[in-house]
C-alpha positions as a Markdown table, in Angstrom:
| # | Residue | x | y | z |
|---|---|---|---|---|
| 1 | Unk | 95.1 | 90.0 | 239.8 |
| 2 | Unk | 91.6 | 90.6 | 238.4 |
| 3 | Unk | 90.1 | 93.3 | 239.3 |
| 4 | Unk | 86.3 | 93.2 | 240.0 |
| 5 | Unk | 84.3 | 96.1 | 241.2 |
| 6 | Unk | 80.7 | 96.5 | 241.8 |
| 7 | Unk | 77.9 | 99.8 | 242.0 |
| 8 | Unk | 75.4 | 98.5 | 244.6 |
| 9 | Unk | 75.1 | 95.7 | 247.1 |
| 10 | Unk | 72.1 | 93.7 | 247.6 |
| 11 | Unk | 71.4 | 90.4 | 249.9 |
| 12 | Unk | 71.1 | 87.1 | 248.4 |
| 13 | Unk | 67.6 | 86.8 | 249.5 |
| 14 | Unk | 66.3 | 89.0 | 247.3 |
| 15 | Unk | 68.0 | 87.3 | 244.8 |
| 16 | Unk | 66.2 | 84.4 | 245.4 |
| 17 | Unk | 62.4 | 86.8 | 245.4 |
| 18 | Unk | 63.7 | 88.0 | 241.9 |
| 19 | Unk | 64.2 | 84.8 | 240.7 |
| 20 | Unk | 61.2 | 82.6 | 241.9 |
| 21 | Unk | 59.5 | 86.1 | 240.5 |
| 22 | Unk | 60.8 | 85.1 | 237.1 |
| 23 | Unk | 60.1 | 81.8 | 237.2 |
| 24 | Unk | 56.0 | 82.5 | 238.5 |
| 25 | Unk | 56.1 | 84.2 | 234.6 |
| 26 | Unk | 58.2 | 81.4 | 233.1 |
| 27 | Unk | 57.1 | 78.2 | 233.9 |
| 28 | Unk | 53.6 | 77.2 | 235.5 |
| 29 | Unk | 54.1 | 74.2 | 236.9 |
| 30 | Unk | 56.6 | 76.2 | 239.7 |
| 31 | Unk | 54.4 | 76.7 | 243.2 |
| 32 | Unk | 56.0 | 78.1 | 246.5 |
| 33 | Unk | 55.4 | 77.7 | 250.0 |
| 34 | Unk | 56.5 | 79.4 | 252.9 |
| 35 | Unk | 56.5 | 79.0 | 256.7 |
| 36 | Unk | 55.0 | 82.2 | 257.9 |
| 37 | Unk | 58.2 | 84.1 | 256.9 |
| 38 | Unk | 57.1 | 85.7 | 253.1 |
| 39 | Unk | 59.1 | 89.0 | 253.9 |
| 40 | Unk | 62.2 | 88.0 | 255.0 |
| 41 | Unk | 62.1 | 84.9 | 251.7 |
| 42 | Unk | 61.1 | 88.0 | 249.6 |
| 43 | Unk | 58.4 | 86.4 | 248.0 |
| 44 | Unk | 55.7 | 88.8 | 248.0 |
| 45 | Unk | 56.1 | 89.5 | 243.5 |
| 46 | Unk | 55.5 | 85.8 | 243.4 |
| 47 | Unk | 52.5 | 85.8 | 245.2 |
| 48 | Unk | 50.5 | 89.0 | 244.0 |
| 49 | Unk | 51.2 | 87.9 | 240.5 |
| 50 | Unk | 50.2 | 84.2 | 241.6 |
| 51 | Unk | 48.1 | 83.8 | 244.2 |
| 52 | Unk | 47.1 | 80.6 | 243.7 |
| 53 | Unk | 50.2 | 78.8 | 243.4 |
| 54 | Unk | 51.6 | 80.2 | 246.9 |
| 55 | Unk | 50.4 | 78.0 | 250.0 |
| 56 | Unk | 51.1 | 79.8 | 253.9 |
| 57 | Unk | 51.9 | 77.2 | 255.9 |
| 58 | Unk | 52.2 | 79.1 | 258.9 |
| 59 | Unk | 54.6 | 77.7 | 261.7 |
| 60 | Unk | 54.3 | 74.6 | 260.2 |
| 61 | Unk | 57.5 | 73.6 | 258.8 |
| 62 | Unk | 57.6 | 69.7 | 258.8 |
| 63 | Unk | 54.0 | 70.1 | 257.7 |
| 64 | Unk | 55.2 | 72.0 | 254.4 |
| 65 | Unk | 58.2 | 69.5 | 253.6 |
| 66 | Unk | 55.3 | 66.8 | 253.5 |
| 67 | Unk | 53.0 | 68.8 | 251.1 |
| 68 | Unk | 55.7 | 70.1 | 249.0 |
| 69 | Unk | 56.4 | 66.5 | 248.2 |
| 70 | Unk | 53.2 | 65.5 | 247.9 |
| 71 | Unk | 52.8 | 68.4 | 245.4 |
| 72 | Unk | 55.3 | 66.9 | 243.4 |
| 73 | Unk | 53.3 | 63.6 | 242.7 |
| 74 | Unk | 51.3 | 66.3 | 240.6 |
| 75 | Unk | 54.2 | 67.3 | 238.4 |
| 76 | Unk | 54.6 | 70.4 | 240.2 |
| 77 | Unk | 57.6 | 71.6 | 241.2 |
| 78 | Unk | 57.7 | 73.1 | 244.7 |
| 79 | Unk | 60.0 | 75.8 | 246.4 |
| 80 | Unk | 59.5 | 75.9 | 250.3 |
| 81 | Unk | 60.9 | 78.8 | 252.2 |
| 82 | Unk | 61.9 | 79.9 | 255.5 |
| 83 | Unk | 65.0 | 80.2 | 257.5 |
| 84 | Unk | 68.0 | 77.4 | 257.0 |
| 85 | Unk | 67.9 | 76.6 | 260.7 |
| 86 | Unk | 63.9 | 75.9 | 259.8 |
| 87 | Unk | 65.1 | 74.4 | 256.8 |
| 88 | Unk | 67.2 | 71.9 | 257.8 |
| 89 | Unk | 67.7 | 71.1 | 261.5 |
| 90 | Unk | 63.9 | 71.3 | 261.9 |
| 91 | Unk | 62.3 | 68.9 | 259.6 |
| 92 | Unk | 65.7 | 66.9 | 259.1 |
| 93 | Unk | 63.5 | 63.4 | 259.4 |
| 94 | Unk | 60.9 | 65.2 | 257.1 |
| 95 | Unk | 63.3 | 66.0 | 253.8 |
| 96 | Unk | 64.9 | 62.3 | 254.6 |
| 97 | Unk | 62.5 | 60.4 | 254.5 |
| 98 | Unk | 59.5 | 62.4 | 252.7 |
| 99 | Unk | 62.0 | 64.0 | 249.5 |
| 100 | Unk | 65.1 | 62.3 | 249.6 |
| 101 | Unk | 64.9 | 58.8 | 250.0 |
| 102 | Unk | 62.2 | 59.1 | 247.0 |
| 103 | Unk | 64.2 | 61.5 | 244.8 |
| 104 | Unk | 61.1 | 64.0 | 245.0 |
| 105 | Unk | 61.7 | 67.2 | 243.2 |
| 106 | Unk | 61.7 | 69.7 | 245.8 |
| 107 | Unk | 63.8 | 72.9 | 245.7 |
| 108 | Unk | 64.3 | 73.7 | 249.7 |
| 109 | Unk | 65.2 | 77.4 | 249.6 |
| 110 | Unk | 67.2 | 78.4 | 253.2 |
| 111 | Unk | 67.8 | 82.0 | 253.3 |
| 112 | Unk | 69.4 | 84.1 | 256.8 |
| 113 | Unk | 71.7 | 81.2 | 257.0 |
| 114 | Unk | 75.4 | 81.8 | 258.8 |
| 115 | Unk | 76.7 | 84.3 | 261.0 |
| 116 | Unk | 75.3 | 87.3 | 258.9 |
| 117 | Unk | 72.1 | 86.8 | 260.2 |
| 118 | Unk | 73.4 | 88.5 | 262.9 |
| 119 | Unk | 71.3 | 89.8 | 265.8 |
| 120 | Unk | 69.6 | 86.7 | 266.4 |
| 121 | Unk | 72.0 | 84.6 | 267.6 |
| 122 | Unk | 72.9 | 81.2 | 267.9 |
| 123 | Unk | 69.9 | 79.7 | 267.9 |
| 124 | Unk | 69.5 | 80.4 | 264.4 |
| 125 | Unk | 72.4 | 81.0 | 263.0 |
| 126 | Unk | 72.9 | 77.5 | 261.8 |
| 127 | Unk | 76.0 | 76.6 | 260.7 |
| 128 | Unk | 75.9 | 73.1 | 260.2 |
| 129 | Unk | 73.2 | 73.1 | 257.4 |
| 130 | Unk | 75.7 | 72.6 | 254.4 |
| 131 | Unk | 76.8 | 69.4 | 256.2 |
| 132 | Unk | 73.3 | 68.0 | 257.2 |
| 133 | Unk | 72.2 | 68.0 | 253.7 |
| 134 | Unk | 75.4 | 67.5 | 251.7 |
| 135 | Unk | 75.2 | 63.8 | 252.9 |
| 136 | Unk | 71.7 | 63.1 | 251.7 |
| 137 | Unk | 71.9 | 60.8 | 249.2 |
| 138 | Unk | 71.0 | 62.6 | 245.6 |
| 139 | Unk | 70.5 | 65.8 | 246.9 |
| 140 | Unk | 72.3 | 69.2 | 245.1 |
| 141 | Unk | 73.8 | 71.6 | 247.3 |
| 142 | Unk | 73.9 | 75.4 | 246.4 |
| 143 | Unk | 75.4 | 78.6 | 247.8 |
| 144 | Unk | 75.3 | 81.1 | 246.0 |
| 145 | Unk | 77.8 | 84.6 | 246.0 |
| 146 | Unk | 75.5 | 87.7 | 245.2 |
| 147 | Unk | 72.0 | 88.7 | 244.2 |
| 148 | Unk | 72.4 | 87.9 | 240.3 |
| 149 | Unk | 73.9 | 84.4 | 240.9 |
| 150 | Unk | 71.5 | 83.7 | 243.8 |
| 151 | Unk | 68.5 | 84.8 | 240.6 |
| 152 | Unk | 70.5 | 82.9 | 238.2 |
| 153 | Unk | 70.2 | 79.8 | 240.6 |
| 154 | Unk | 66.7 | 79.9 | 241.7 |
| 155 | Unk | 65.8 | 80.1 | 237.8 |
| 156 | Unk | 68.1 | 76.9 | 237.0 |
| 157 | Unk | 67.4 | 74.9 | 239.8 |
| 158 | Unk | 63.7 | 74.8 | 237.9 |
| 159 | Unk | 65.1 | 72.6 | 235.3 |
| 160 | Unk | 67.2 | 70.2 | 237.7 |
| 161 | Unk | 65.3 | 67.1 | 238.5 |
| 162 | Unk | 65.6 | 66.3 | 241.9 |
| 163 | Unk | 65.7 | 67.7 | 245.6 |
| 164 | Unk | 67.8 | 70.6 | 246.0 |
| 165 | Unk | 69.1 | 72.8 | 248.7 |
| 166 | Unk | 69.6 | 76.5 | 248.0 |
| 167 | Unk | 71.1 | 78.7 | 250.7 |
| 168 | Unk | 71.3 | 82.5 | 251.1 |
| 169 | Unk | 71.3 | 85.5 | 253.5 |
| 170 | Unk | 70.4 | 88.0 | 255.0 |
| 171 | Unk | 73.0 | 91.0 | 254.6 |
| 172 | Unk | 73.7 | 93.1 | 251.9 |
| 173 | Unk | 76.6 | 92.1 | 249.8 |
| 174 | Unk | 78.9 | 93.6 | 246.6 |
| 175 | Unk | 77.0 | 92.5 | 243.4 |
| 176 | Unk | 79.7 | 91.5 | 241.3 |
| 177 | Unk | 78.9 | 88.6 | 238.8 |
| 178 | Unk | 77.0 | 89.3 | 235.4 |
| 179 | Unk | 73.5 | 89.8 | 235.9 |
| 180 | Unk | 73.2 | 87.6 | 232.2 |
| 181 | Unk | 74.9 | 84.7 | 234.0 |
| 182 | Unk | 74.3 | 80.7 | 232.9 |
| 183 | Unk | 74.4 | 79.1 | 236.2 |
| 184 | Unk | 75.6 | 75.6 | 235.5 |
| 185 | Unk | 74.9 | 73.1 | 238.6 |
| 186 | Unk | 78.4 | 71.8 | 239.7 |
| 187 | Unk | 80.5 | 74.3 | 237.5 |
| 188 | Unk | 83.0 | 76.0 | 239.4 |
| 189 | Unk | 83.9 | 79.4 | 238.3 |
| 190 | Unk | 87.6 | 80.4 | 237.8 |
| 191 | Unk | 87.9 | 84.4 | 239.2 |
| 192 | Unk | 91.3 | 84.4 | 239.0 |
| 193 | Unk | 94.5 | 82.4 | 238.0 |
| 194 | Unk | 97.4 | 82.6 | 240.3 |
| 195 | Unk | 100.6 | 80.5 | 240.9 |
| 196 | Unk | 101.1 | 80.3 | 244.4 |
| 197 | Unk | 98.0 | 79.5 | 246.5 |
| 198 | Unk | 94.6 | 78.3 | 245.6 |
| 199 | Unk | 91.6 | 80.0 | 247.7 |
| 200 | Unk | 88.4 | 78.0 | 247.4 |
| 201 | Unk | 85.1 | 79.8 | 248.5 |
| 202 | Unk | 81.5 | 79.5 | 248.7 |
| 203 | Unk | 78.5 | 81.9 | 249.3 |
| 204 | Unk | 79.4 | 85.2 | 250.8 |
| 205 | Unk | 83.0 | 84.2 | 251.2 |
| 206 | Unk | 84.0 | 84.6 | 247.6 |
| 207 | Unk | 83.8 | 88.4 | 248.0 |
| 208 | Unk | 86.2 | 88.0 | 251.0 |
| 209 | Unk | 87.9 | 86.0 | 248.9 |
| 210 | Unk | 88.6 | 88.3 | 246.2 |
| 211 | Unk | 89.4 | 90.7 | 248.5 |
| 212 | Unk | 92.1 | 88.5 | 250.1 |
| 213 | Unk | 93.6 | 87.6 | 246.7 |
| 214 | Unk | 93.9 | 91.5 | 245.9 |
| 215 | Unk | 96.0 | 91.8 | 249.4 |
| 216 | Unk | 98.1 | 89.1 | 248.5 |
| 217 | Unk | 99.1 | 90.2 | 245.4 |
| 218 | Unk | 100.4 | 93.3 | 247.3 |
| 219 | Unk | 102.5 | 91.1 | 249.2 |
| 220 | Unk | 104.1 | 89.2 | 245.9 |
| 221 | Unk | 101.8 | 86.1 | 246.5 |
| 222 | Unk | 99.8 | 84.9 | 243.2 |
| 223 | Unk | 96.0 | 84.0 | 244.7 |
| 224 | Unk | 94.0 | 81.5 | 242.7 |
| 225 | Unk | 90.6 | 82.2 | 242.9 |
| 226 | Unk | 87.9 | 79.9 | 242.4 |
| 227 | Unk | 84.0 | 79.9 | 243.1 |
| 228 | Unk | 82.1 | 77.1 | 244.5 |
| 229 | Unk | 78.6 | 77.6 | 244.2 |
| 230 | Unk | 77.8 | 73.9 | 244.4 |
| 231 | Unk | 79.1 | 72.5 | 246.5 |
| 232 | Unk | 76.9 | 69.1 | 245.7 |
| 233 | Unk | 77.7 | 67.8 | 242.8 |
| 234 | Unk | 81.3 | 69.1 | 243.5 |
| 235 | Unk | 83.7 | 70.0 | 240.6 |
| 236 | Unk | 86.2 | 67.8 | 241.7 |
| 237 | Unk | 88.0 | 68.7 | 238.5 |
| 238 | Unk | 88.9 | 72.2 | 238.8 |
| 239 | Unk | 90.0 | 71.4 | 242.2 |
| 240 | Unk | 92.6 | 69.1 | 241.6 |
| 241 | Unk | 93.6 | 70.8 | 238.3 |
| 242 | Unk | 94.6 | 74.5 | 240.4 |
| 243 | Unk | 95.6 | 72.6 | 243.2 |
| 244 | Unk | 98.1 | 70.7 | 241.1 |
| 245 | Unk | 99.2 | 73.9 | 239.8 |
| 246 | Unk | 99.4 | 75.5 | 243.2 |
| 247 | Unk | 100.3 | 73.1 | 245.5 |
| 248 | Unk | 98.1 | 74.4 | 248.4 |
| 249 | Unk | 95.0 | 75.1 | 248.9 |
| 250 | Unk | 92.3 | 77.3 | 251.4 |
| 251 | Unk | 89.0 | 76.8 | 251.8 |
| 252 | Unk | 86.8 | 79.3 | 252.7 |
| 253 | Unk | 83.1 | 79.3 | 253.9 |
| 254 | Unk | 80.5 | 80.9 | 256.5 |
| 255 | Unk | 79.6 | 77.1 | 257.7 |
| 256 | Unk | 81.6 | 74.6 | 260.5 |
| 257 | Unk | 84.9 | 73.6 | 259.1 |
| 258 | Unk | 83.3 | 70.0 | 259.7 |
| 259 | Unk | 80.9 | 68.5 | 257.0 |
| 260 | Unk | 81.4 | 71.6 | 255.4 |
| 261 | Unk | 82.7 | 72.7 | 251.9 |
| 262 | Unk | 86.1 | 72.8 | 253.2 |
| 263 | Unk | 86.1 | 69.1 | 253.9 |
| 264 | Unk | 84.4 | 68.3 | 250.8 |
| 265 | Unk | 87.9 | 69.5 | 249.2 |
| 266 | Unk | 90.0 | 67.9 | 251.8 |
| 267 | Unk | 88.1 | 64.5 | 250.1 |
| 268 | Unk | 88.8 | 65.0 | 246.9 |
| 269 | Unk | 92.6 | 66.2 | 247.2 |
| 270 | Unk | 92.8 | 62.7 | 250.0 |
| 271 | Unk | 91.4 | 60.7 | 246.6 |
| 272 | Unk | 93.5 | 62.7 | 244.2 |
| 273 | Unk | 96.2 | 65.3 | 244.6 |
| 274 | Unk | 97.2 | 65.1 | 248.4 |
| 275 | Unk | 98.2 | 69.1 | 249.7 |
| 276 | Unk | 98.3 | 70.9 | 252.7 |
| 277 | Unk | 94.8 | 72.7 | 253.5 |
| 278 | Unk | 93.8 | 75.7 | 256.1 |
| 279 | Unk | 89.9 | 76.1 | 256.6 |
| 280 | Unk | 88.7 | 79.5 | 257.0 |
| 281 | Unk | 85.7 | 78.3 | 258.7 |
| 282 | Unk | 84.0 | 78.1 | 262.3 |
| 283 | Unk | 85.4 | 75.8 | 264.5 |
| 284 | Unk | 83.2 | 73.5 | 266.0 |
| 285 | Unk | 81.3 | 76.2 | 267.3 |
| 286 | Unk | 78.1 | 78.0 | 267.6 |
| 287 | Unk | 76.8 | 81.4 | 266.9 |
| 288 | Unk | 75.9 | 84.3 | 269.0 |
| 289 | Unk | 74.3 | 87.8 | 268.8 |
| 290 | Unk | 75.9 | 91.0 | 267.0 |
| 291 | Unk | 76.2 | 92.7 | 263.6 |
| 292 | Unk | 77.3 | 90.8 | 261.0 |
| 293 | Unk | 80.5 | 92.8 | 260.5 |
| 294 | Unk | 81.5 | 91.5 | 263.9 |
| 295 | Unk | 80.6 | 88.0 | 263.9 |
| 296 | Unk | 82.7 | 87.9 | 260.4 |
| 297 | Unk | 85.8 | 89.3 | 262.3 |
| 298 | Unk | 85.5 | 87.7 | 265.5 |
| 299 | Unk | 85.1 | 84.3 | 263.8 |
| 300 | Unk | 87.6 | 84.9 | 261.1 |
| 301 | Unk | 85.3 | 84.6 | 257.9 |
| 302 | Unk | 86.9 | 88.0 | 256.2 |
| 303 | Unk | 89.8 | 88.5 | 254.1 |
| 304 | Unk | 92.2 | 89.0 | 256.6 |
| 305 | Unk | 91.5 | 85.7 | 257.8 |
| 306 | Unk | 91.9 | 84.6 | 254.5 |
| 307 | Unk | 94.8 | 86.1 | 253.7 |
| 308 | Unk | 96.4 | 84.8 | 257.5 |
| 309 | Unk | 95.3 | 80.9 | 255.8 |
| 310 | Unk | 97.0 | 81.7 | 252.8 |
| 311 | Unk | 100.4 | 82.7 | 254.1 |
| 312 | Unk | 100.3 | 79.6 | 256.2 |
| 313 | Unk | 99.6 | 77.0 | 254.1 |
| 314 | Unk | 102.1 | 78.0 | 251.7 |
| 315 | Unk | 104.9 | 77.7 | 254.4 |
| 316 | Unk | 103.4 | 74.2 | 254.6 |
| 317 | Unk | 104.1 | 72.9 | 251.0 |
C-alpha cells in the first residue's frame, strides 16, 4: 500500500478562494458573484484585489444564475457562489433553463455541501446535489479531495468551455495531493494498485478511502484506490480497467447512494464489466444537526464503513 501523509489540513473552500484568487491575477475576463455569503466562499482576495469584477447579489440567488449568464454573452466568464443547497435545489429551473439548455459558460461553485457542514442540519445539508446536476445535459461535475486539488480545479475549470458544477466544504481536511498538480477534467487518478477490491471515491471520501485501504492491507486484502474528481465527464475507462482486474468494486461518496457517483459506476460496469458493488453512501435519507465527525460515523461515510463494504463485496464475487 502507498503510503501518503500530510502536515496540515485545510477545507476545500479555501481552496476554491485561493484559486479564483489566482485566476483574478491570471485571466481578466474571470468575474465572481456571490449570494450574500463572501466569507464562508472565501472570496474576500478576489475582491480587494478586483473590486470591480465582484457583483453582491445579496439573497438573491435565482437572480445571480440569470446575470451570470447574461454576463457570459459578454465573453466573461462567471463564477457564482454560495452554499450547494443554494446552488442547486434553489434555482434548479434557473441553471436549466438560463445556463444549460444554452451551453452558457458558467462555473457554479457549491461549497458547505454534505454532512460536514454539520451544525446546520438538514435543511442544508444537501445531499442530492451531485444527482440534480449530473443529469443536466452538457454540464461537468466536480468534487474535489483537498485544498490544492479544490485550487487546481477552480484554475482549470477557467479554460473549460461550458457550465460547470464545482463542489466543496466546509471542514478542515488532510492536504495530501501535490500542491503543483495538472487537474485534468474527467481524469481519474490511480492512488493505489491493489488486487483484490477496487474503492472508488469522490470529494472528502478519498481520504477515508485511503485510510480504509491502509486497514485492509492489515487484514491481507489488496485495496485499489482510485480518485474521482469528476464525476461528469466520468472516466469510464479506469473503471472498467481495475474493476476487471479486481472483480469488485465500492463506491464511496458524501452524497445519496441514488443519482450519485456510486450509481454513475453501477452504469458503466451494467454497460461494460458487470460486478458486484456496495455504496458507501447515504441512504435515501436526509441530514440532521451535529459535528461533522458524527454525522460521518453515524451515516457510515468513514473508513470503517469503507472497510465493512469492502469485506462484503468481495464475499460477493
Amino acid at each position: 500500500m502507498k503510503k501518503y501523509t500530510y502536515t496540515e489540513k485545510q477545507d476545500t473552500r479555501s481552496g476554491f478562494g485561493a484559486g479564483l484568487a489566482e485566476l483574478g491575477k491570471t485571466n481578466d475576463k474571470v468575474v465572481a458573484l456571490c449570494a450574500d455569503l463572501t466569507p464562508s466562499l472565501k472570496m474576500a482576495d478576489f475582491i480587494e484585489a478586483n473590486p470591480e469584477r465582484f457583483f453582491q447579489t445579496g439573497i438573491a440567488e435565482a437572480n445571480m444564475m440569470g446575470m451570470a449568464a447574461g454576463l457570459t454573452i459578454g465573453g466573461y466568464i462567471p463564477y457564482t457562489g454560495t452554499f450547494a443547497n443554494f446552488s442547486t435545489g434553489r434555482v434548479y429551473d434557473q441553471i436549466r433553463q438560463s445556463i444549460a439548455y444554452s451551453g452558457k459558460n458558467v462555473k457554479i461553485c457549491a461549497s458547505h455541501a454534505g454532512l460536514t457542514l454539520g451544525e446546520d442540519g438538514a435543511t442544508h445539508q444537501i445531499l442530492e446535489d451531485i444527482g440534480l446536476m449530473k443529469m443536466l445535459p452538457g454540464m461537468t461535475v466536480i468534487n474535489p479531495c483537498d485544498y490544492n486539488q479544490t485550487k487546481a480545479a477552480t484554475i482549470a475549470i477557467a479554460e473549460h468551455e461550458g457550465p460547470v458544477y464545482l463542489r466543496f466544504g466546509r471542514p478542515k481536511v488532510p492536504i495530501f495531493t501535490p500542491a503543483d498538480q495538472k487537474f485534468e477534467i474527467g481524469k481519474a487518478i490511480m492512488l493505489n494498485e491493489g488486487t483484490d477490491v477496487t474503492i472508488i471515491a469522490t470529494g472528502h471520501l478519498v481520504w477515508e478511502a485511503i485510510k480504509a485501504g491502509e486497514a485492509l492491507e492489515e487484514k491481507g486484502i489488496s485495496a485499489e484506490i482510485i480518485n474521482i474528481h469528476t464525476i461528469k465527464p466520468l472516466d469510464e475507462e479506469a473503471i472498467i480497467k481495475s474493476v476487471k482486474k479486481t472483480g469488485c468494486v465500492v463506491s464511496a461518496e458524501e452524497h445519496n447512494f441514488l443519482g450519485g457517483l456510486g450509481e454513475s459506476v453501477s452504469r458503466t460496469l451494467a454497460e461494460h464489466f458487470p460486478a458486484p458493488q456496495e455504496f458507501v453512501a447515504t441512504k435515501d435519507t436526509f441530514g440532521e444537526s451535529g459535528t461533522p465527525e458524527q454525522l460521518m460515523e453515524k451515516y457510515g461515510l468513514n473508513a470503517e464503513a469503507i472497510v465493512a463494504a469492502s469485506e462484503k463485496v468481495i464475499k460477493r464475487k
